[in-house]
C-alpha positions as CSV (number, residue, x, y, z in Angstrom):
1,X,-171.8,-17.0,-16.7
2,X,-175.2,-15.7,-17.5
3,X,-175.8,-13.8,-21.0
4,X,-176.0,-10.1,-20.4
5,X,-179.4,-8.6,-22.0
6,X,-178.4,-5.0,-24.3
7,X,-179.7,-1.8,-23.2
8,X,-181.9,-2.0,-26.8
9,X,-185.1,-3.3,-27.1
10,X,-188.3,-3.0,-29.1
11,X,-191.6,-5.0,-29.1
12,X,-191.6,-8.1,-31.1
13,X,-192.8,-8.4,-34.6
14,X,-195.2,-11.0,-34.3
15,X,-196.3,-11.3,-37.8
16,X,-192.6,-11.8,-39.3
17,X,-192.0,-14.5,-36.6
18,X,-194.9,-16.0,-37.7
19,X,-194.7,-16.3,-40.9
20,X,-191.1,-17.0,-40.4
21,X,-191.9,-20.2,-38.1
22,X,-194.9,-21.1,-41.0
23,X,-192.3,-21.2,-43.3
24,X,-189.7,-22.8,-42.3
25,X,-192.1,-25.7,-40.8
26,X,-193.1,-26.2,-44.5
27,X,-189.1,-26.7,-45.6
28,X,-188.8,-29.1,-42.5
29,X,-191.5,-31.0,-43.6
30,X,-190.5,-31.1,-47.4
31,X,-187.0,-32.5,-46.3
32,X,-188.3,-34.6,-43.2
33,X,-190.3,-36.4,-45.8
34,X,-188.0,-36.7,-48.8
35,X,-184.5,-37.7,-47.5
36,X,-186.0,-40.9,-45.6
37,X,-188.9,-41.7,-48.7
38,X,-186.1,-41.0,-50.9
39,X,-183.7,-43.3,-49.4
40,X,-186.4,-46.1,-49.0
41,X,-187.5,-45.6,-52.3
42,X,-183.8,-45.9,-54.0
43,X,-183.0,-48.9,-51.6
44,X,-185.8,-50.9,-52.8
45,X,-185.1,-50.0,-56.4
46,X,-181.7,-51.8,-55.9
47,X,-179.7,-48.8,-56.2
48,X,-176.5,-48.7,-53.9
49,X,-175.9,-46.9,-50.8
50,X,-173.5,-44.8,-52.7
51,X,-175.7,-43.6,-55.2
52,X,-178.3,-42.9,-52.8
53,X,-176.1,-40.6,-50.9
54,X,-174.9,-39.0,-54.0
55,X,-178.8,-37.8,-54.3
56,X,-178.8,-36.4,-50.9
57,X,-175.3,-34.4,-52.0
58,X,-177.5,-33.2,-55.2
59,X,-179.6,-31.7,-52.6
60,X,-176.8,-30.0,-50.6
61,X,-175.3,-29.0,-53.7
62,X,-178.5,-26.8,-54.8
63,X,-177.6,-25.7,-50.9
64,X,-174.5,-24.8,-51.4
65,X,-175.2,-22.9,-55.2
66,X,-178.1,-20.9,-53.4
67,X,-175.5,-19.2,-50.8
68,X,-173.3,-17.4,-53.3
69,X,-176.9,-16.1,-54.9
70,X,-179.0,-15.0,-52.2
71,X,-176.7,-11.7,-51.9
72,X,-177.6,-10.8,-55.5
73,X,-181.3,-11.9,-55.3
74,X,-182.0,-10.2,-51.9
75,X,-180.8,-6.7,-53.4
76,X,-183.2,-7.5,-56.7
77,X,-186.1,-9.3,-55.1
78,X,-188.1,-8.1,-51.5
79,X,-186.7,-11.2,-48.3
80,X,-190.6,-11.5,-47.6
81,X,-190.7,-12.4,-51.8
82,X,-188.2,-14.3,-52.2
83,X,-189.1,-16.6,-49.3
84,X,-192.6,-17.1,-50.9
85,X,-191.1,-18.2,-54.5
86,X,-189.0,-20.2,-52.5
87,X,-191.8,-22.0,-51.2
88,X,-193.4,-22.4,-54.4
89,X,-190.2,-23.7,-55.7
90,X,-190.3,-26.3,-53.2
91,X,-193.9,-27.2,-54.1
92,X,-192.5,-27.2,-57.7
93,X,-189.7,-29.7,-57.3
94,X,-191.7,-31.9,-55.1
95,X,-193.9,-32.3,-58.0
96,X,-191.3,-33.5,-60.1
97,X,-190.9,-36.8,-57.8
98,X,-194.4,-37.3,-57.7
99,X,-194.7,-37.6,-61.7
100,X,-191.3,-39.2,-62.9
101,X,-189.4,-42.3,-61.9
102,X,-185.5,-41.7,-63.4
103,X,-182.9,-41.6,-61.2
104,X,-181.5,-38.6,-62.5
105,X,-184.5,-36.6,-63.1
106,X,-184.5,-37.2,-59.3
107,X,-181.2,-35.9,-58.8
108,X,-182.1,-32.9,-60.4
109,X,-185.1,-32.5,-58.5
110,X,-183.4,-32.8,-55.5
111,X,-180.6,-30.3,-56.4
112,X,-183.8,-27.8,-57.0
113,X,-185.4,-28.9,-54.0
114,X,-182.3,-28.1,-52.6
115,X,-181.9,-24.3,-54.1
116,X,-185.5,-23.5,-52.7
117,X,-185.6,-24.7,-49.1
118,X,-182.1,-22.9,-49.0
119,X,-183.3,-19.7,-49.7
120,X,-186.4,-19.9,-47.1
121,X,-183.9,-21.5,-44.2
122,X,-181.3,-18.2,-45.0
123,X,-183.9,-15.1,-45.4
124,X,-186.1,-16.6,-42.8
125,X,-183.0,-16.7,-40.2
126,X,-182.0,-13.1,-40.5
127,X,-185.6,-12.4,-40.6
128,X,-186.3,-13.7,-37.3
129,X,-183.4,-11.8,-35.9
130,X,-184.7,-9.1,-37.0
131,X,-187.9,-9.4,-35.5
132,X,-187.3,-10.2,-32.3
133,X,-185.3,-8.3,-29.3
134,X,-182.1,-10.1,-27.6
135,X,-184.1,-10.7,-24.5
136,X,-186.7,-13.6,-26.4
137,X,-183.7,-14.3,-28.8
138,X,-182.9,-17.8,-27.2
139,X,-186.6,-18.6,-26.4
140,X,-187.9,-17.0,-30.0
141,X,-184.6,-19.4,-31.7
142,X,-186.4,-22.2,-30.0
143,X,-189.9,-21.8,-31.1
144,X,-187.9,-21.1,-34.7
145,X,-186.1,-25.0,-34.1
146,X,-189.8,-26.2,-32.9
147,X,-191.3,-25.8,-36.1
148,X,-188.7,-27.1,-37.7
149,X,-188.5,-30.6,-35.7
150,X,-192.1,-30.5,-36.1
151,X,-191.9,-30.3,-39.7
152,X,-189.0,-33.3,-39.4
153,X,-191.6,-35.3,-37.1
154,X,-194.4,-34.8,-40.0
155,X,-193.2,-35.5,-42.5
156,X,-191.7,-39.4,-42.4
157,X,-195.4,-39.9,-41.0
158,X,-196.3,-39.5,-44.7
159,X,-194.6,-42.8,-45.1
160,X,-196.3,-45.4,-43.0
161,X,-199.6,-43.6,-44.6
162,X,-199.4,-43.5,-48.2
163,X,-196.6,-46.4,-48.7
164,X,-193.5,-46.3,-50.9
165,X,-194.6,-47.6,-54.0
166,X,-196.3,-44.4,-55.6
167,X,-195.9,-40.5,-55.7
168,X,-198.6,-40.0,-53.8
169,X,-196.8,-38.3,-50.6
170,X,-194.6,-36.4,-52.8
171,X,-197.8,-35.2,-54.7
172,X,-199.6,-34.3,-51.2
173,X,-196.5,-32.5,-50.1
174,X,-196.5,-30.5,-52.8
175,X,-200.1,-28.7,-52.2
176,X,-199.4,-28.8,-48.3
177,X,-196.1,-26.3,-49.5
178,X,-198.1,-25.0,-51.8
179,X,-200.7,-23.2,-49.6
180,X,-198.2,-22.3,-46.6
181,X,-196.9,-20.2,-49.5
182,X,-200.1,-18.4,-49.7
183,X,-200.2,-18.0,-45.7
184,X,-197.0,-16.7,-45.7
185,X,-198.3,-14.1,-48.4
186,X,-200.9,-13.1,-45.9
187,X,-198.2,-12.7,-43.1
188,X,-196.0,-10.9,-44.4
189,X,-198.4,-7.9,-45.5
190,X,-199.0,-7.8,-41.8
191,X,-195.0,-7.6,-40.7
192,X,-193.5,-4.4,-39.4
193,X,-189.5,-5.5,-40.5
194,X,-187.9,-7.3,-43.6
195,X,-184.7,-9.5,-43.7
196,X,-181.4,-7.0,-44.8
197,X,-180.5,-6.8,-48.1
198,X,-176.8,-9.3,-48.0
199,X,-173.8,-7.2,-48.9
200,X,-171.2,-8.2,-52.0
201,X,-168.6,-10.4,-50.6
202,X,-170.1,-10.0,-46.9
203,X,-169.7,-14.1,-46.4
204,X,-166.8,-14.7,-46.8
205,X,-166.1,-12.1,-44.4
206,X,-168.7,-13.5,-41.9
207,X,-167.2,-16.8,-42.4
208,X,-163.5,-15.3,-41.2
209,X,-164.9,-13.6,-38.0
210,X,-167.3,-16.4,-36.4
211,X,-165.3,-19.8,-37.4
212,X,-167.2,-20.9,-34.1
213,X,-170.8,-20.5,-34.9
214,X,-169.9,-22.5,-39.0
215,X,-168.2,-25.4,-36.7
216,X,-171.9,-25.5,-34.5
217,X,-174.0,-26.1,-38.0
218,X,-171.2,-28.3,-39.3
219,X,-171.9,-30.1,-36.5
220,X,-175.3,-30.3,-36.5
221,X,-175.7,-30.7,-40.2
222,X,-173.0,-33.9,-40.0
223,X,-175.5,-35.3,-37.5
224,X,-179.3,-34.3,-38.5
225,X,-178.2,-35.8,-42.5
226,X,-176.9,-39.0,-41.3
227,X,-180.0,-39.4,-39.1
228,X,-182.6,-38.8,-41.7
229,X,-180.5,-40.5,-44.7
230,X,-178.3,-42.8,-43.1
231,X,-180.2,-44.0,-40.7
232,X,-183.3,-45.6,-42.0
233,X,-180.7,-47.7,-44.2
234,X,-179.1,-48.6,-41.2
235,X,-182.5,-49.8,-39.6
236,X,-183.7,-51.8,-42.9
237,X,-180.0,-53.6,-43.0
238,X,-180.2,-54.7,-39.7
239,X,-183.7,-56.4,-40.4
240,X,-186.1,-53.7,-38.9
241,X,-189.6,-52.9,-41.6
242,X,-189.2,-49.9,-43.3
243,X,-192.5,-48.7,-41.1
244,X,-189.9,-48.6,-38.0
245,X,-187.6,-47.2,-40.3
246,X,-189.5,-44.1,-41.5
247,X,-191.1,-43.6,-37.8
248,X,-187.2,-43.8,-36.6
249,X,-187.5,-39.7,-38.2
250,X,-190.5,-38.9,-36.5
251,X,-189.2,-40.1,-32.9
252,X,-185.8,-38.2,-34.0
253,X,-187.7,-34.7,-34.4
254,X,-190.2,-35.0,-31.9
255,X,-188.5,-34.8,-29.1
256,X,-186.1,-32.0,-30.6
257,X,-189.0,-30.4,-31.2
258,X,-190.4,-30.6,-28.0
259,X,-186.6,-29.9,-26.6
260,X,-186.0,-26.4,-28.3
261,X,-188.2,-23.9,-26.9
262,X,-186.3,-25.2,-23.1
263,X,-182.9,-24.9,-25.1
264,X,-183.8,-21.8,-25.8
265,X,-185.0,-20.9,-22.0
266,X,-181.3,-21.9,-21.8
267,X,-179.6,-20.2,-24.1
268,X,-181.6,-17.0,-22.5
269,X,-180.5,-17.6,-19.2
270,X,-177.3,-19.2,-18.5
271,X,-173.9,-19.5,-21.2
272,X,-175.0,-20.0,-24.6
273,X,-171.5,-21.4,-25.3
274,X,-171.8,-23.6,-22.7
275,X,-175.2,-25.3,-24.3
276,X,-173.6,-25.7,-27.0
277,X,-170.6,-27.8,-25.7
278,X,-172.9,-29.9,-23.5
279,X,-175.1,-30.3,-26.8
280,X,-172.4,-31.4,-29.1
281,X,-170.9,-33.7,-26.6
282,X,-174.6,-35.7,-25.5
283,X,-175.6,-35.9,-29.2
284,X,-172.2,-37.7,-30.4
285,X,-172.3,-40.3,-27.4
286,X,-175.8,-40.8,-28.5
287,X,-174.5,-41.8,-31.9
288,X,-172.3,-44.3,-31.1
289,X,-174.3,-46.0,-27.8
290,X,-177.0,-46.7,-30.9
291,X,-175.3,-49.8,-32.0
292,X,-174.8,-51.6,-28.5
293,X,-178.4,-51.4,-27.7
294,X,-180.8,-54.2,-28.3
295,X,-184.2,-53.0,-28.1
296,X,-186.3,-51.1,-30.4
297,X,-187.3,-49.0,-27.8
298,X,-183.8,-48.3,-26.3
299,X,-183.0,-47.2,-29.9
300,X,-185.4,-45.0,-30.3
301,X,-184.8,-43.4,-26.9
302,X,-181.0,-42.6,-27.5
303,X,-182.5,-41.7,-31.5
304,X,-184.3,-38.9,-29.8
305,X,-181.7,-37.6,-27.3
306,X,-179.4,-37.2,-30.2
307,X,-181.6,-35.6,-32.7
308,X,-182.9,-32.9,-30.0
309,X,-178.7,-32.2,-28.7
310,X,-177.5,-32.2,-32.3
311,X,-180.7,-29.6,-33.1
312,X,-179.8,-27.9,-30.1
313,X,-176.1,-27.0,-31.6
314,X,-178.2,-24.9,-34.5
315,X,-180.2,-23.2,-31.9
316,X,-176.9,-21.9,-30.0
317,X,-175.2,-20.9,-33.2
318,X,-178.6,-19.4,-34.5
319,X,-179.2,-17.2,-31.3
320,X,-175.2,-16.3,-31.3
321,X,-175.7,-15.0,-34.7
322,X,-178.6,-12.6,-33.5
323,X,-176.5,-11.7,-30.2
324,X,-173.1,-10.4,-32.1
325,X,-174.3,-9.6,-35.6
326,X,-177.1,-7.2,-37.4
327,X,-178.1,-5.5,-40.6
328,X,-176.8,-7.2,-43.5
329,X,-174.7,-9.5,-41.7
330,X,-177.3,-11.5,-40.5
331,X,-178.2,-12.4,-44.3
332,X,-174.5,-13.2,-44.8
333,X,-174.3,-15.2,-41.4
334,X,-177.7,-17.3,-42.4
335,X,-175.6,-17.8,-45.9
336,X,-172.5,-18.8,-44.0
337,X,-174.8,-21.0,-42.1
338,X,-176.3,-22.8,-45.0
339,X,-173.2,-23.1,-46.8
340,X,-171.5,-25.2,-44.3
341,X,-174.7,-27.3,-43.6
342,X,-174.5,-28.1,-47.1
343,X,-170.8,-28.8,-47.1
344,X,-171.4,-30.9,-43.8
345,X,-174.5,-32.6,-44.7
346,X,-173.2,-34.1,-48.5
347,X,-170.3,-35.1,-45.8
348,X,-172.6,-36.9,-43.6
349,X,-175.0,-38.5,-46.5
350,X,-171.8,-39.7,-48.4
351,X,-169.6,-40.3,-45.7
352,X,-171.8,-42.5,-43.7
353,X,-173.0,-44.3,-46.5
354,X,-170.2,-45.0,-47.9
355,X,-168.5,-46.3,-44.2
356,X,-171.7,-48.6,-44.1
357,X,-170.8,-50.3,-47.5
358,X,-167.1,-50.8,-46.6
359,X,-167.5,-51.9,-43.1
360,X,-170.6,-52.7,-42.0
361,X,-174.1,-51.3,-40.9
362,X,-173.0,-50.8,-37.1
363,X,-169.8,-48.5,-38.5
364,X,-172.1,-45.7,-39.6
365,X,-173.4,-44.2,-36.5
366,X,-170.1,-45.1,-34.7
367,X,-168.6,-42.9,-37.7
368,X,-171.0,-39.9,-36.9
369,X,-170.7,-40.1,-33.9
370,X,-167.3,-39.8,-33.9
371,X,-167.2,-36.7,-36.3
372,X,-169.5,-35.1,-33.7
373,X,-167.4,-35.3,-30.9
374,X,-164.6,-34.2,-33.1
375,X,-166.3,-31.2,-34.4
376,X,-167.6,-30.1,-30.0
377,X,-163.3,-30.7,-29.5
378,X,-162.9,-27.8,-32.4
379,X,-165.8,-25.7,-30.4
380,X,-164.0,-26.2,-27.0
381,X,-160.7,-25.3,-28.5
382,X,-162.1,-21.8,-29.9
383,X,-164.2,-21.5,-26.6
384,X,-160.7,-21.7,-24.5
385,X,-158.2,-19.3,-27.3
386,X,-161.4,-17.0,-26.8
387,X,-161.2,-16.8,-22.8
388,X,-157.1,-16.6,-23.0
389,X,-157.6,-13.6,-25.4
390,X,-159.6,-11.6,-23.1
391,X,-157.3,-12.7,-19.9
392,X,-154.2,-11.0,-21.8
393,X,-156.4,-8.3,-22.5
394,X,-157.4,-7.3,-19.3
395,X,-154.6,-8.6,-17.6
């Protein structure tokens, strides 16, 4: 079944998209560099897998903390303002890694970190739903996932460059966010539209009516965290330099980046539930085929098919949220969406992490890849109570 285009329809606000896509590029790159430098970084130190996970879960706890504020802050502060001291928070934070060496000044780092890039990934969602019609919402959702796996791809490359030993990519980072805040400045004074102000109580609400569309970034956020944390750990157990390690990330968002403006085609043109089931299902084989291949290259390979399914499931439940929902519910829905990526992501970080101590190396993707499938089961059964609603209803 084909999606059905709304009589509604409006010229696209190509300034908001813009800086929208700037912006959340910038957030991609902060967190593509600093889960797997992070990680590396602990791992040499001699701190245990356990403890490194509970850094990433600092970071989806400042997540989490952001969703139950951005209603307040988005009825005090301008979207287009927030999302630029957001940006400067980020650049903040970063800064922070780049001068101090404590484990715990880290942790709170990364909680701030966390509280920043949260606020730019829910204003700039409802923002670009916003500015863009139903009939480019798929393809306009995949340019939006684009610059995101771009940002992924970029920043690990950091790694290989500028080593592991001193703060100097977290230092670079730091400017690089730094001066997309200032572009994003620019843009916005150009944009026709403005992300909705987030009514009182409007997520829990939004979390009630689409349990569907949480379950897709649960999904996705179980996945793209064990990738980017768990992984590289995975790769230096097993042997592999932590050069193969870091580039591991870039080969995970490169093709996911490359992948989402044809998802999006996709999600335009044929079922948008139905690319999300397909997505799910391809990116939690990939997880668990990972182990029982013995090249680097055949790695890598089923590396990128799962990043750019797994990405794909955001894409879906991003261009569903646009499709059903508008006003202030899209700010509520983006909320909804981080809260449960930062539920599912400390989930992924810890849970993988800690699996990999217990058992062994091998039992983490196997573990993820499991949840996956588990969480595309939960999708199918919603998909088929949906379809038996509307038979009884028309029958």
């Amino acid at each position: 079944m084909t999606h059905a285009v709304p009589a509604d329809d409006f010229a696209p606000d190509v300034a908001a998209i813009a800086a929208v896509i700037v912006g959340v590029t910038a957030f991609a790159v902060a967190q593509g560099l600093t889960y797997p430098l992070i990680s590396l970084v602990l791992e040499h130190r001699g701190v245990s897998q356990s403890l490194i996970g509970f850094n990433a879960g600092c970071f989806a706890g400042g997540l989490a903390t952001a969703t139950f504020a951005v209603g307040w802050l988005s009825r005090l502060v301008r979207g287009d303002r927030l999302i630029v001291a957001g940006l400067i928070g980020c650049a903040l934070s970063l800064s922070l890694f780049a001068t101090f060496d404590s484990f715990w000044v880290w942790c709170l780092a990364r909680f701030s970190l966390g509280v920043c890039v949260s606020i730019i990934f829910m204003l700039s969602e409802a923002w670009l739903n916003t500015a863009c019609p139903d009939r480019l919402r798929g393809r306009m959702s995949g340019l939006y996932g684009a610059g995101m796996c771009g940002g992924f791809a970029a920043g690990p490359l950091a790694i290989p460059l500028f080593g592991t030993e001193n703060g100097f990519a977290f230092a670079l980072l730091a400017v690089y966010v730094a001066c997309v805040a200032f572009l994003t400045v620019i843009l916005s004074r150009r944009a026709r539209t403005q992300p909705e102000q987030a009514a009182s109580g409007a997520l829990f609400k939004f979390a009630k009516s689409a349990p569907m569309l949480i379950v897709m970034v649960a999904a996705f956020a179980f996945a793209d965290i064990a990738a980017i944390s768990a992984m590289p750990v995975y790769f230096v157990r097993l042997g592999y330099s932590e050069a193969f390690a870091a580039i591991s990330v870039s080969v995970l968002a490169l093709p996911t980046a490359l992948a989402q403006p044809l998802v999006g085609w996709f999600l335009d043109k044929t079922s948008r539930s139905g690319v999300a089931v397909c997505s799910g299902c391809l990116a939690g084989l990939s997880f668990i085929a990972i182990p029982f291949l013995q090249s680097q290259a055949a790695i890598l390979i089923a590396f990128g098919i799962m990043g750019a399914a797994s990405f794909s499931l955001y894409t879906c439940a991003l261009t569903l949220l646009g499709e059903r929902y508008n006003g202030d519910t899209l700010v509520a829905g983006s909320a909804a969406f981080a809260l449960a990526y930062a539920v599912s992501s400390a989930a992924g970080s810890s849970t993988v992490g800690a699996v990999m101590d217990i058992y062994s190396p091998a039992a983490g993707p196997i573990a993820a890849g499991s949840v996956v499938l588990t969480l595309t089961a939960v999708i199918v059964a919603a998909l088929l109570r949906q379809r038996l609603r509307r038979a009884e209803i028309t029958s």
